[in-house]
PDB file as gemmi writes it, atoms N, CA and C in Angstrom:
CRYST1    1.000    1.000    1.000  90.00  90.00  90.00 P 1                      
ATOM      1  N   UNK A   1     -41.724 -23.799   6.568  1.00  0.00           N  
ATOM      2  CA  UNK A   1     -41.278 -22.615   7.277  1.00  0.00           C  
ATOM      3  C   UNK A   1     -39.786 -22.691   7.554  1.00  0.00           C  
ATOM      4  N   UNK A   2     -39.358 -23.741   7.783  1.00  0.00           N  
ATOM      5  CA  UNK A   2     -38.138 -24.380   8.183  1.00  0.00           C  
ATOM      6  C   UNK A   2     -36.904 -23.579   7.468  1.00  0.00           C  
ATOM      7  N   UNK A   3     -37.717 -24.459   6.063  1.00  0.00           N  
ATOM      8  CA  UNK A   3     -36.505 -24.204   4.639  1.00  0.00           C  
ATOM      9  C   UNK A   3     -36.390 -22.922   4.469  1.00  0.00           C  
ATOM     10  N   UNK A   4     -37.831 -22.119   4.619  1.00  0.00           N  
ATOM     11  CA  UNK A   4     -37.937 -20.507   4.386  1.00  0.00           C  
ATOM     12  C   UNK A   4     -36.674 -20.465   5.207  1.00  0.00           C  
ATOM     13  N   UNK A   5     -36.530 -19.833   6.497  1.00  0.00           N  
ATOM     14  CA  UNK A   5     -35.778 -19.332   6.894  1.00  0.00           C  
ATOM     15  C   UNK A   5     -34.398 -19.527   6.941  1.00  0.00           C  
ATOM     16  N   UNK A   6     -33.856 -21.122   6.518  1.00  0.00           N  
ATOM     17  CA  UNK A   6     -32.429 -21.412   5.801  1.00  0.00           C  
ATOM     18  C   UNK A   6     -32.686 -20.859   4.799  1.00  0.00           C  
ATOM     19  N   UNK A   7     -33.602 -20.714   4.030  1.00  0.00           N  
ATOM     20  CA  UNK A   7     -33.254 -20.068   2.451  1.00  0.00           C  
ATOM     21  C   UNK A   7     -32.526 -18.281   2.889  1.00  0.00           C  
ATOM     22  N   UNK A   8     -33.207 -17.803   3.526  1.00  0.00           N  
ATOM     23  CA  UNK A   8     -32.837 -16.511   3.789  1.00  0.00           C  
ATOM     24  C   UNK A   8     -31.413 -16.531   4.550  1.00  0.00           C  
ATOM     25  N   UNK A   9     -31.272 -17.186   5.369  1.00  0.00           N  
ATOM     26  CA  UNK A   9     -29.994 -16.783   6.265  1.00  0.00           C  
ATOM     27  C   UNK A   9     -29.317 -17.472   5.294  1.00  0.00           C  
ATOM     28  N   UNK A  10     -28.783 -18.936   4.178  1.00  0.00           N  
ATOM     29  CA  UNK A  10     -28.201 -19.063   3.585  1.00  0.00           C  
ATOM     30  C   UNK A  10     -27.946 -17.447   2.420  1.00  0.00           C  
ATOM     31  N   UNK A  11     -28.939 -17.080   2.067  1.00  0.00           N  
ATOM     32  CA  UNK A  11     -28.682 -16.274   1.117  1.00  0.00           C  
ATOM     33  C   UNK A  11     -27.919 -14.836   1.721  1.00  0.00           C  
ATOM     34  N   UNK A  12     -28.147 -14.490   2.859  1.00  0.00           N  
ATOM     35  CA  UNK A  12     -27.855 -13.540   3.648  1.00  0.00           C  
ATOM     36  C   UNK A  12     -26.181 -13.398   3.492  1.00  0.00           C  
ATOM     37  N   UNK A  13     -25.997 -15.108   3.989  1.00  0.00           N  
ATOM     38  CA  UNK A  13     -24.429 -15.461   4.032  1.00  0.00           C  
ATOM     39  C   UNK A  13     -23.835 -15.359   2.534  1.00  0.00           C  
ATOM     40  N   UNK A  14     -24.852 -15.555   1.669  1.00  0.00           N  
ATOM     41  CA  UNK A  14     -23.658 -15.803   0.988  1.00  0.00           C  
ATOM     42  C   UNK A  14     -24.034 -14.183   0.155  1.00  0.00           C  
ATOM     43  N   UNK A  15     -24.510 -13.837   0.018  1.00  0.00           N  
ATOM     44  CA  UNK A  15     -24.461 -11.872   0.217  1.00  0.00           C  
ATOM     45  C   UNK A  15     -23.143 -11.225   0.791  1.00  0.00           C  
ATOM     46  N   UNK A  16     -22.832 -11.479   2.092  1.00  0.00           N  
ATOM     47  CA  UNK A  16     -22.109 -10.922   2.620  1.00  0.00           C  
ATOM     48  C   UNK A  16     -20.566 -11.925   2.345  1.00  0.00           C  
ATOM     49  N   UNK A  17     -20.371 -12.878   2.375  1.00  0.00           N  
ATOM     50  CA  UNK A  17     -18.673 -13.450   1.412  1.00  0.00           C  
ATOM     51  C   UNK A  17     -18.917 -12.741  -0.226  1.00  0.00           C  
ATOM     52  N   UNK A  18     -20.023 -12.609  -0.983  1.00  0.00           N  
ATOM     53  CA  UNK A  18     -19.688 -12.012  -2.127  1.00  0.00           C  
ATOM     54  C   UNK A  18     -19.012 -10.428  -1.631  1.00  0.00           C  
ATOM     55  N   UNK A  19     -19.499  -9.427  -0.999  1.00  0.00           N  
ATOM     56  CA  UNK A  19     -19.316  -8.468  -0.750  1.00  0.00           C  
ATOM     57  C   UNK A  19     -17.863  -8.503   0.112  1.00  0.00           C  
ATOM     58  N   UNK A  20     -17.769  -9.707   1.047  1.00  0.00           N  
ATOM     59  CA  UNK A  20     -16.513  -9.692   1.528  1.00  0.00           C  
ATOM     60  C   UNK A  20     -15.255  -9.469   0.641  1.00  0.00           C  
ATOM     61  N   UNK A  21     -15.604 -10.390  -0.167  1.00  0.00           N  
ATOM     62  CA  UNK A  21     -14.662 -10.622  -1.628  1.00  0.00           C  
ATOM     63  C   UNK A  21     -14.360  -9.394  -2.685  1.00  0.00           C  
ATOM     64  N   UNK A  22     -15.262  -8.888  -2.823  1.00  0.00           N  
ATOM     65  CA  UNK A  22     -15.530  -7.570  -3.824  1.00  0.00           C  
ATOM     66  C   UNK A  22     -14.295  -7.134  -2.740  1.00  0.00           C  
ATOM     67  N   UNK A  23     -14.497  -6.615  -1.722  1.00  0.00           N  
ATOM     68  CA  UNK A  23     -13.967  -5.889  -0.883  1.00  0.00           C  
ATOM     69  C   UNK A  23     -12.574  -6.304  -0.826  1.00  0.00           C  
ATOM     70  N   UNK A  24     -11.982  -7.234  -0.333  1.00  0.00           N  
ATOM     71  CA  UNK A  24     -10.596  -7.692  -0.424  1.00  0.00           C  
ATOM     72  C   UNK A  24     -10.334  -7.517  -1.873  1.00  0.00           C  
ATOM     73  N   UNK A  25     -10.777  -7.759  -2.926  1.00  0.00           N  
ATOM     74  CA  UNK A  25      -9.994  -7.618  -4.383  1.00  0.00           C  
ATOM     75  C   UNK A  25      -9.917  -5.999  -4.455  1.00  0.00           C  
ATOM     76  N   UNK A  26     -10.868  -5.365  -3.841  1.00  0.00           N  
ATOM     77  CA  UNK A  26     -10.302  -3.490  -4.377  1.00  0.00           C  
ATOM     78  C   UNK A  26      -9.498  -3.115  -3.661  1.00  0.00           C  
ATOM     79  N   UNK A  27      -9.147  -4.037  -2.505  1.00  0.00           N  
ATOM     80  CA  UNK A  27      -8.367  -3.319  -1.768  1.00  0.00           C  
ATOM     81  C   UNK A  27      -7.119  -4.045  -1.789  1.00  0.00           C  
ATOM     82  N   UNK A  28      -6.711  -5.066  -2.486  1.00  0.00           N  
ATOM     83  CA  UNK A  28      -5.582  -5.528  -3.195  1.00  0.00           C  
ATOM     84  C   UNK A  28      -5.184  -4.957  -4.547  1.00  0.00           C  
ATOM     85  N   UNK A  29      -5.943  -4.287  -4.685  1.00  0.00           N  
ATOM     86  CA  UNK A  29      -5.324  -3.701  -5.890  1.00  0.00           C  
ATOM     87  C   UNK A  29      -4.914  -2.674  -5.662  1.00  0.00           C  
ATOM     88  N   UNK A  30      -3.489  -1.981  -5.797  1.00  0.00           N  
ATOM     89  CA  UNK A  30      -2.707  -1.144  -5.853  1.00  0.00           C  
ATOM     90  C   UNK A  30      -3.550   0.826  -6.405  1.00  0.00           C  
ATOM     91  N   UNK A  31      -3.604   1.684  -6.481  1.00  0.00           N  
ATOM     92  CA  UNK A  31      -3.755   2.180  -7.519  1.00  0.00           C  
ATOM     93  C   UNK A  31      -3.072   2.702  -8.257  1.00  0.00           C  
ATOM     94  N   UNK A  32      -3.631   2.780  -9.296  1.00  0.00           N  
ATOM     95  CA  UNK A  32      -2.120   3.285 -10.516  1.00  0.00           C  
ATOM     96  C   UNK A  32      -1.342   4.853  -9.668  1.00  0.00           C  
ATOM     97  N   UNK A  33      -0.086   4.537 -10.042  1.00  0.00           N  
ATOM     98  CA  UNK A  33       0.539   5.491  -9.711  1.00  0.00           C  
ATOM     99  C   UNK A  33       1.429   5.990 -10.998  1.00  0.00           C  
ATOM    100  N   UNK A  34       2.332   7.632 -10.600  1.00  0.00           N  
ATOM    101  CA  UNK A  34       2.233   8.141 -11.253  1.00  0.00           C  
ATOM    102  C   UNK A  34       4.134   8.140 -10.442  1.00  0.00           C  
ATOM    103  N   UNK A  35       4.858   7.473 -11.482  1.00  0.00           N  
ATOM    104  CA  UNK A  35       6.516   7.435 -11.129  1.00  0.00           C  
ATOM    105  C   UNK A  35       7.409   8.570 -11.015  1.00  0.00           C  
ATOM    106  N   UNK A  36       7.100   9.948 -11.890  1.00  0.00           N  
ATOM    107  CA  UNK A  36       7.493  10.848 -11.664  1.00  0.00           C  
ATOM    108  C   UNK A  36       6.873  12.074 -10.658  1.00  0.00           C  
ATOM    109  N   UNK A  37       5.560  11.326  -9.986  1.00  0.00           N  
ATOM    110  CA  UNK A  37       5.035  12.450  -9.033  1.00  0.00           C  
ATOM    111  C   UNK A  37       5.752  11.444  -8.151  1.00  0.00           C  
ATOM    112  N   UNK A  38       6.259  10.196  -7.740  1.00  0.00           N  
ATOM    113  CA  UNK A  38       6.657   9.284  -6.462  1.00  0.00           C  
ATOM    114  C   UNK A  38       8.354   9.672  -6.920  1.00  0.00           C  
ATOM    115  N   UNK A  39       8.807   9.941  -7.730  1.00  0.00           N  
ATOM    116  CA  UNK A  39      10.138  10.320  -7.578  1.00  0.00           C  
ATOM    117  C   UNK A  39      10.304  11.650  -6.606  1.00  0.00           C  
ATOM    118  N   UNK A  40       9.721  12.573  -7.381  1.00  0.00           N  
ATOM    119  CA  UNK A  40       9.223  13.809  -6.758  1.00  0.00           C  
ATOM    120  C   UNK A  40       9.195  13.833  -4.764  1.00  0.00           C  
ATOM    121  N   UNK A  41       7.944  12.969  -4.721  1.00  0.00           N  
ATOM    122  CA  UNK A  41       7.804  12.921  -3.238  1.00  0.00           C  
ATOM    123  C   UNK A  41       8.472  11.806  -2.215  1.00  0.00           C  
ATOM    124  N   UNK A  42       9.250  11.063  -3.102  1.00  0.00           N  
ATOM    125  CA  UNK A  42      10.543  10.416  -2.544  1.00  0.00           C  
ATOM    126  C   UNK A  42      11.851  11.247  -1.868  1.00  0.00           C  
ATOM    127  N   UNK A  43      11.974  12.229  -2.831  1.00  0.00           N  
ATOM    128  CA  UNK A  43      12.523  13.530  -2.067  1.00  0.00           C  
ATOM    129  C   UNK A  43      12.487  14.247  -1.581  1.00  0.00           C  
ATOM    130  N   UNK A  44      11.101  14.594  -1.889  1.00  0.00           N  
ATOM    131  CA  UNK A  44      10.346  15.991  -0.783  1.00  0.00           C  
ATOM    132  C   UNK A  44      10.308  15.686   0.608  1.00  0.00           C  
ATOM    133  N   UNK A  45       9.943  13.789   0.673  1.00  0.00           N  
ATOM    134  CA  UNK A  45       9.909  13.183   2.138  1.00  0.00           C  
ATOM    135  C   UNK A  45      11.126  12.683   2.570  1.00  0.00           C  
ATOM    136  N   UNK A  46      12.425  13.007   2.138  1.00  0.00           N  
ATOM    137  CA  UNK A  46      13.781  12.882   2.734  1.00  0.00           C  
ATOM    138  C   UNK A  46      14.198  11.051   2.375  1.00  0.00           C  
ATOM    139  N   UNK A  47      13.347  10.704   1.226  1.00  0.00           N  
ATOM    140  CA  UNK A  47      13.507   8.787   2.066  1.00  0.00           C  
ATOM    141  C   UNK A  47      14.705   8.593   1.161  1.00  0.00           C  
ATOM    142  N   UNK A  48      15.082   9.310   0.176  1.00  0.00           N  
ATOM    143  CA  UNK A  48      16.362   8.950  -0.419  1.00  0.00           C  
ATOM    144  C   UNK A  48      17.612   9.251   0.103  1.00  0.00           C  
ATOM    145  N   UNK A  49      17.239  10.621   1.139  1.00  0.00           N  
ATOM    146  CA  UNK A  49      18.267  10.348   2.380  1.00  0.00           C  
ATOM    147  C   UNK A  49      19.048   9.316   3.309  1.00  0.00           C  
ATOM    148  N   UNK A  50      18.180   8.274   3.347  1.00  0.00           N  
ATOM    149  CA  UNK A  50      18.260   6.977   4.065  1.00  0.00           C  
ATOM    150  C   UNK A  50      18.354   5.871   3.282  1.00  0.00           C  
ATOM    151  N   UNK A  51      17.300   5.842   2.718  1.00  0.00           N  
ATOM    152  CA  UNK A  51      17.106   4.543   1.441  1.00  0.00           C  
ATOM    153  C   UNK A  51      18.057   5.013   0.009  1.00  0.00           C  
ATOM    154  N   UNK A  52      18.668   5.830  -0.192  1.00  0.00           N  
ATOM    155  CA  UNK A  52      19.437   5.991  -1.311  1.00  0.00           C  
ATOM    156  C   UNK A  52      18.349   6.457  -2.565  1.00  0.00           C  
ATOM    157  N   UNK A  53      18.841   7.137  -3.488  1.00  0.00           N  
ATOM    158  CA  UNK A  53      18.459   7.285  -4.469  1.00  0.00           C  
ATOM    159  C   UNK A  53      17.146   6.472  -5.222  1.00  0.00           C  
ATOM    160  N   UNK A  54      16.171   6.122  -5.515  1.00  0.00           N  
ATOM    161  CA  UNK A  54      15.556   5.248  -5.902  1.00  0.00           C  
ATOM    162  C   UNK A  54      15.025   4.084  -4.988  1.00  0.00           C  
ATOM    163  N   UNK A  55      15.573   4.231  -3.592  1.00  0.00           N  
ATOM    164  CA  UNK A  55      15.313   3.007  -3.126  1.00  0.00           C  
ATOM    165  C   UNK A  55      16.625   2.135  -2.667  1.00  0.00           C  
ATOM    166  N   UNK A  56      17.848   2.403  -3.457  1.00  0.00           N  
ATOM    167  CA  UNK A  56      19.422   1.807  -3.526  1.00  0.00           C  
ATOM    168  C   UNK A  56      20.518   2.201  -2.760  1.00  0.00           C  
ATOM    169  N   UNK A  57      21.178   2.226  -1.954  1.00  0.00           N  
ATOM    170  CA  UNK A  57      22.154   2.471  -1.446  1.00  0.00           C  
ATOM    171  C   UNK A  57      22.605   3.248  -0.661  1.00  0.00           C  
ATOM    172  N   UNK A  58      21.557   3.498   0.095  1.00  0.00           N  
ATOM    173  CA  UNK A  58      21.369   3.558   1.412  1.00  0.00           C  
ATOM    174  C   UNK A  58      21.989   3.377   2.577  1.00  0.00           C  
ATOM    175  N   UNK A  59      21.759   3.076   4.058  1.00  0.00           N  
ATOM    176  CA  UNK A  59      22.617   3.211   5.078  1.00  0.00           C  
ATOM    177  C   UNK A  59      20.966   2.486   5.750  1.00  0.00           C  
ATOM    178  N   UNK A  60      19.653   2.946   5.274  1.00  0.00           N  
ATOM    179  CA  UNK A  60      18.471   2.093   5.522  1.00  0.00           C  
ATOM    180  C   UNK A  60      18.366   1.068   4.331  1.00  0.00           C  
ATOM    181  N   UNK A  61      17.593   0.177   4.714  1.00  0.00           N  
ATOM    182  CA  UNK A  61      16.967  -1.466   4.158  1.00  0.00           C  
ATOM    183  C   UNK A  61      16.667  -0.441   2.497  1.00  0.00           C  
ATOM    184  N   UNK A  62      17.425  -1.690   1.249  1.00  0.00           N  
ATOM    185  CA  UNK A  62      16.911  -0.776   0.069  1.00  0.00           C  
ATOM    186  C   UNK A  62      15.451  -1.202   0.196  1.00  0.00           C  
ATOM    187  N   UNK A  63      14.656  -0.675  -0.690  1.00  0.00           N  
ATOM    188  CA  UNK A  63      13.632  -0.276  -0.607  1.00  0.00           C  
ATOM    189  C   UNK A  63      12.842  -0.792  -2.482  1.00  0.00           C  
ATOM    190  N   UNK A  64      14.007  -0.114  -3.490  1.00  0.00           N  
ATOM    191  CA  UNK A  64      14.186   0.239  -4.587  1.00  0.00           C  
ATOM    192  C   UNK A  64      14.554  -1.118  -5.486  1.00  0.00           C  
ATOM    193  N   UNK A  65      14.947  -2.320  -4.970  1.00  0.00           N  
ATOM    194  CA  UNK A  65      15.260  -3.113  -5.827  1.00  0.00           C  
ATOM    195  C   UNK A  65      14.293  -4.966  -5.003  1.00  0.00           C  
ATOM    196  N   UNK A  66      13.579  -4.465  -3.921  1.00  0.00           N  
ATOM    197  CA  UNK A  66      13.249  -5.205  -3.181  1.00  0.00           C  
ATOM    198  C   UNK A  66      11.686  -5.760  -3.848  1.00  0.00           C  
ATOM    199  N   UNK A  67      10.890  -7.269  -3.945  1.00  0.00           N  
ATOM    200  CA  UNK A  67       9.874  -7.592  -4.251  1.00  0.00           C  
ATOM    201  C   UNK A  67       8.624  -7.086  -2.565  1.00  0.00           C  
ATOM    202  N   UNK A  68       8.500  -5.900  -3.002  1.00  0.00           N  
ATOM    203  CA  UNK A  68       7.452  -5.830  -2.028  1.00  0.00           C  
ATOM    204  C   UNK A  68       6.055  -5.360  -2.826  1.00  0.00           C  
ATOM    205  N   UNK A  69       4.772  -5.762  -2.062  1.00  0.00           N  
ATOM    206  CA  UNK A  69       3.810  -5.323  -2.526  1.00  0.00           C  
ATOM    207  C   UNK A  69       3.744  -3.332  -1.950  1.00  0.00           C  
ATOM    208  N   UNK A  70       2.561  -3.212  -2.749  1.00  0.00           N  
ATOM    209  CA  UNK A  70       1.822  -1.845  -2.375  1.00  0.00           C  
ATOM    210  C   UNK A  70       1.431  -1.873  -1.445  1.00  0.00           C  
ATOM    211  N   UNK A  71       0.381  -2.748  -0.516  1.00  0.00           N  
ATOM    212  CA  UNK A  71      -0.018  -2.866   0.311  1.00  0.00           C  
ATOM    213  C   UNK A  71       1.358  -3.198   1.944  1.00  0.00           C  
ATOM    214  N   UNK A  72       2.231  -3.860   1.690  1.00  0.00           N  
ATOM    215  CA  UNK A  72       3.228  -3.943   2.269  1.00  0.00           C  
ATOM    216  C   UNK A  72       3.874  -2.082   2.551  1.00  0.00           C  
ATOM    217  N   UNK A  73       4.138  -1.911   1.411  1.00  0.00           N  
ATOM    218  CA  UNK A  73       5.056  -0.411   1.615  1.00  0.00           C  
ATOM    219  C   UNK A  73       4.041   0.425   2.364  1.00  0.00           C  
ATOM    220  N   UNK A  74       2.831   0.343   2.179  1.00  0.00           N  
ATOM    221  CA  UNK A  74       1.773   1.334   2.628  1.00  0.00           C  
ATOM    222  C   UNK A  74       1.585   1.160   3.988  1.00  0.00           C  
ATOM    223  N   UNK A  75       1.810   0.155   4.668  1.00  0.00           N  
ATOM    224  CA  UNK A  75       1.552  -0.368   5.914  1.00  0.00           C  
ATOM    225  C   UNK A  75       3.322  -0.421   6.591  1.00  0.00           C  
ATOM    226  N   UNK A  76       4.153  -0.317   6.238  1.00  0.00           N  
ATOM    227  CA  UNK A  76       5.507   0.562   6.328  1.00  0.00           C  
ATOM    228  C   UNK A  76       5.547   2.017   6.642  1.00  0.00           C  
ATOM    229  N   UNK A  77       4.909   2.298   5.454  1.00  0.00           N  
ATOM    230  CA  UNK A  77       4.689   3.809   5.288  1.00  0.00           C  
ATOM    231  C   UNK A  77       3.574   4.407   6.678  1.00  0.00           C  
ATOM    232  N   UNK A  78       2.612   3.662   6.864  1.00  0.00           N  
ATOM    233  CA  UNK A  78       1.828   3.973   8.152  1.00  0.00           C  
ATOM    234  C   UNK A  78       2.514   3.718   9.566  1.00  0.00           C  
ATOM    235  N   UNK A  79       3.004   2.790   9.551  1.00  0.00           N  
ATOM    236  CA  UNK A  79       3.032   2.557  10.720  1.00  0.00           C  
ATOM    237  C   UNK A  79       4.488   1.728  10.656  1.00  0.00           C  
ATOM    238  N   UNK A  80       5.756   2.377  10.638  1.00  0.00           N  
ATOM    239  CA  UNK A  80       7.243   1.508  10.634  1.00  0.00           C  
ATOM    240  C   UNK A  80       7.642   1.039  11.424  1.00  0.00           C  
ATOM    241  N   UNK A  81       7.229   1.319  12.919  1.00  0.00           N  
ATOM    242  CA  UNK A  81       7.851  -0.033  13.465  1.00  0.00           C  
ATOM    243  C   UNK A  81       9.487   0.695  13.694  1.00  0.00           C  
ATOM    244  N   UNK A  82       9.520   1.621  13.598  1.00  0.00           N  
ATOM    245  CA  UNK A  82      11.241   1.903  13.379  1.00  0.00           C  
ATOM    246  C   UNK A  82      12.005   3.272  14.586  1.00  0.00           C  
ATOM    247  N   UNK A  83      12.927   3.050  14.946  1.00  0.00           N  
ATOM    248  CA  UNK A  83      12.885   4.115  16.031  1.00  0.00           C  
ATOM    249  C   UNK A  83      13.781   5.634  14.998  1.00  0.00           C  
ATOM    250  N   UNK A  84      13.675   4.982  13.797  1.00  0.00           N  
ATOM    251  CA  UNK A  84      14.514   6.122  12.948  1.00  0.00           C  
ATOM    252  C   UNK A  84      13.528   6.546  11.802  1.00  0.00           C  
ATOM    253  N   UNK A  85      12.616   5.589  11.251  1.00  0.00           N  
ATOM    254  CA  UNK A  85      11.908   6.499  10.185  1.00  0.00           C  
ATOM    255  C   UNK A  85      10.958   6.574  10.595  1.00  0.00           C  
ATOM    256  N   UNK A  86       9.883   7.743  10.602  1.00  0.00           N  
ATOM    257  CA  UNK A  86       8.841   8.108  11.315  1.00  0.00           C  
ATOM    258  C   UNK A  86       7.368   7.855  10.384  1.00  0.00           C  
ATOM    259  N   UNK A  87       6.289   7.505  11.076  1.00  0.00           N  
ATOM    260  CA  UNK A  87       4.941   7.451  10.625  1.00  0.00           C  
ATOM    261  C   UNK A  87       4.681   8.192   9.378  1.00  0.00           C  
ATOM    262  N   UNK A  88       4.203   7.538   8.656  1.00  0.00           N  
ATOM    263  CA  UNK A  88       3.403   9.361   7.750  1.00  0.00           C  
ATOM    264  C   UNK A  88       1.922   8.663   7.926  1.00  0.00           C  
ATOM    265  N   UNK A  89       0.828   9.892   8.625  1.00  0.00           N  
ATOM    266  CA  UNK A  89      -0.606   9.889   8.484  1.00  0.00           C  
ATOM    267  C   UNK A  89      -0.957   9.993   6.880  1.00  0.00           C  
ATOM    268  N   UNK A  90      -1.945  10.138   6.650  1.00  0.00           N  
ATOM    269  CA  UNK A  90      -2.481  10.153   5.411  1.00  0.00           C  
ATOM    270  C   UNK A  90      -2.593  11.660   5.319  1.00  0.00           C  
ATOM    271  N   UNK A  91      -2.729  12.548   6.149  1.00  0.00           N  
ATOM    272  CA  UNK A  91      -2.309  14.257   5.789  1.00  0.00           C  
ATOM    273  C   UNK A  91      -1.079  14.195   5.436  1.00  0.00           C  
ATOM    274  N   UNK A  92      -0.389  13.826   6.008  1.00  0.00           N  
ATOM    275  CA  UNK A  92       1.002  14.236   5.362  1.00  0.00           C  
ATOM    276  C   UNK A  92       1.666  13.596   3.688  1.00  0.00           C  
ATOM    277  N   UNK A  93       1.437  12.067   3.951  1.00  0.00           N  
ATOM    278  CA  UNK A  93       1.344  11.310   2.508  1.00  0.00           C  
ATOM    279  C   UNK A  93      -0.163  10.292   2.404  1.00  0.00           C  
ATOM    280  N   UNK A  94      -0.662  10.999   1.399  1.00  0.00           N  
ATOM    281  CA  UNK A  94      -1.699  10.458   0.892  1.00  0.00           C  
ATOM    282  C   UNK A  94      -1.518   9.361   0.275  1.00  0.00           C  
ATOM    283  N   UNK A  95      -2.706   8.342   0.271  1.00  0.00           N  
ATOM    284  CA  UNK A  95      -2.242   6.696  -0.351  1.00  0.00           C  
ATOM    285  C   UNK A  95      -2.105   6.848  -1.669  1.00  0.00           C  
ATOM    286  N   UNK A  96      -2.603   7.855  -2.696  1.00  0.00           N  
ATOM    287  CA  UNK A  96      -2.344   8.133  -3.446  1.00  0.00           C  
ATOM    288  C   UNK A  96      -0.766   8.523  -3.521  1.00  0.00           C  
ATOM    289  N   UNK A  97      -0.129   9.103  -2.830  1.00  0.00           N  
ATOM    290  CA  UNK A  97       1.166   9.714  -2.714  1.00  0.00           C  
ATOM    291  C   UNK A  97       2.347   8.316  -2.638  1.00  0.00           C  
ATOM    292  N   UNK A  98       1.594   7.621  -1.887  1.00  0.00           N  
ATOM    293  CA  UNK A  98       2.307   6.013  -1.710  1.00  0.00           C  
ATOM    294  C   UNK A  98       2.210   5.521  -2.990  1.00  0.00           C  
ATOM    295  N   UNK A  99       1.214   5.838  -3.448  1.00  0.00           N  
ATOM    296  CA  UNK A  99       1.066   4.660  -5.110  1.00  0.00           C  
ATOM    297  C   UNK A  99       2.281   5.038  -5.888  1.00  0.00           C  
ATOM    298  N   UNK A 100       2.346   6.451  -5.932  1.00  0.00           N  
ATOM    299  CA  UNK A 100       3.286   6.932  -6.847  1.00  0.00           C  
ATOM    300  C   UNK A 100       4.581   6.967  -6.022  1.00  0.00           C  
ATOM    301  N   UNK A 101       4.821   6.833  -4.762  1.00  0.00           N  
ATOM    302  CA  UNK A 101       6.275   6.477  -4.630  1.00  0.00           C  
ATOM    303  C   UNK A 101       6.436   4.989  -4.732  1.00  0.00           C  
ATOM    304  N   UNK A 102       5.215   4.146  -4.955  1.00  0.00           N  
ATOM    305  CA  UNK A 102       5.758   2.355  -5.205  1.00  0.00           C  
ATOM    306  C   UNK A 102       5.658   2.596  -6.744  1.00  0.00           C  
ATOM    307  N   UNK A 103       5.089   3.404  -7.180  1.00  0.00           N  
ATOM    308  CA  UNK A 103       5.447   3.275  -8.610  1.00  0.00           C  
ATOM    309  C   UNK A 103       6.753   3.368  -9.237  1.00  0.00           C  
ATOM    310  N   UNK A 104       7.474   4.720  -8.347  1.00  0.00           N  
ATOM    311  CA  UNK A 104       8.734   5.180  -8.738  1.00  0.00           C  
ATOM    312  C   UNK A 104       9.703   3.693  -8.728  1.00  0.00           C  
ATOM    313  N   UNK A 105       9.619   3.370  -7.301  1.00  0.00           N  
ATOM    314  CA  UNK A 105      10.574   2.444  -6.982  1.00  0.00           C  
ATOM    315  C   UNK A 105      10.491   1.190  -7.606  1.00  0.00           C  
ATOM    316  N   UNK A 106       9.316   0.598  -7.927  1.00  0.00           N  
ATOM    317  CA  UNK A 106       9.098  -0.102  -8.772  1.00  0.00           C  
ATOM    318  C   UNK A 106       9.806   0.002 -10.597  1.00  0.00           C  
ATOM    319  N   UNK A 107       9.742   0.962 -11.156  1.00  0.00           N  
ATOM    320  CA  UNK A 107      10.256   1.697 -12.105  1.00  0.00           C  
ATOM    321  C   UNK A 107      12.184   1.594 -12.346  1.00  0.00           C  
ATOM    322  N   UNK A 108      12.480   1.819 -10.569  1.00  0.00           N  
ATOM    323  CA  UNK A 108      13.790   1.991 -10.872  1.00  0.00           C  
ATOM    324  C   UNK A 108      14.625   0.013 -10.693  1.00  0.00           C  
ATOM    325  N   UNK A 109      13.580  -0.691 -10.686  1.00  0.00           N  
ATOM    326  CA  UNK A 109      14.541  -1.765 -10.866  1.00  0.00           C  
ATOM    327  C   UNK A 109      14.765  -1.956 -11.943  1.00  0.00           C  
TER     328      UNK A 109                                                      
END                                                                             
């Protein structure tokens, strides 16, 4: 009876780290983005105002020539931390909308 019930709660556990795992790898992965819709909404959202052209030369931190992940810019992009560039919710820029502005910037190094 013993083993029965380690057999189950072992298997339980290791159910849930497989699924943990599944889970952290989709959500490390970027999704493809699209460089000329993130050029596009690089401007529509003013950030080349600050960050310069592409990401470059600026008067804000470049952006455009810097090793950052997707997940990094997206969590920037949510929540900056900054008393000058403001939040974007996901109504306003969709994570999709982020892919394709890390695509752009990615692109322009």
């Amino acid at each position: 009876m013993r083993n029965r019930v380690l057999g189950v709660s072992v298997t339980g556990v290791l159910a849930v780290l497989l699924w943990s795992c599944l889970l952290l790898v989709s959500c490390s992965t970027p999704p493809s983005g699209d460089s000329s819709n993130g050029k596009r909404w690089f401007s529509m959202q003013h950030c080349d105002g600050c960050h310069g052209e592409g990401g470059v030369g600026g008067d804000a931190p470049q952006i455009g020539q810097v090793t950052m992940s997707y997940r990094e810019l997206l969590g920037k992009v949510r929540n900056s931390k900054s008393a000058i560039m403001p939040s974007y919710s996901k109504e306003r820029l969709s994570d999709q909308d982020v892919a394709d502005i890390f695509s752009y910037l990615q692109e322009e190094k």
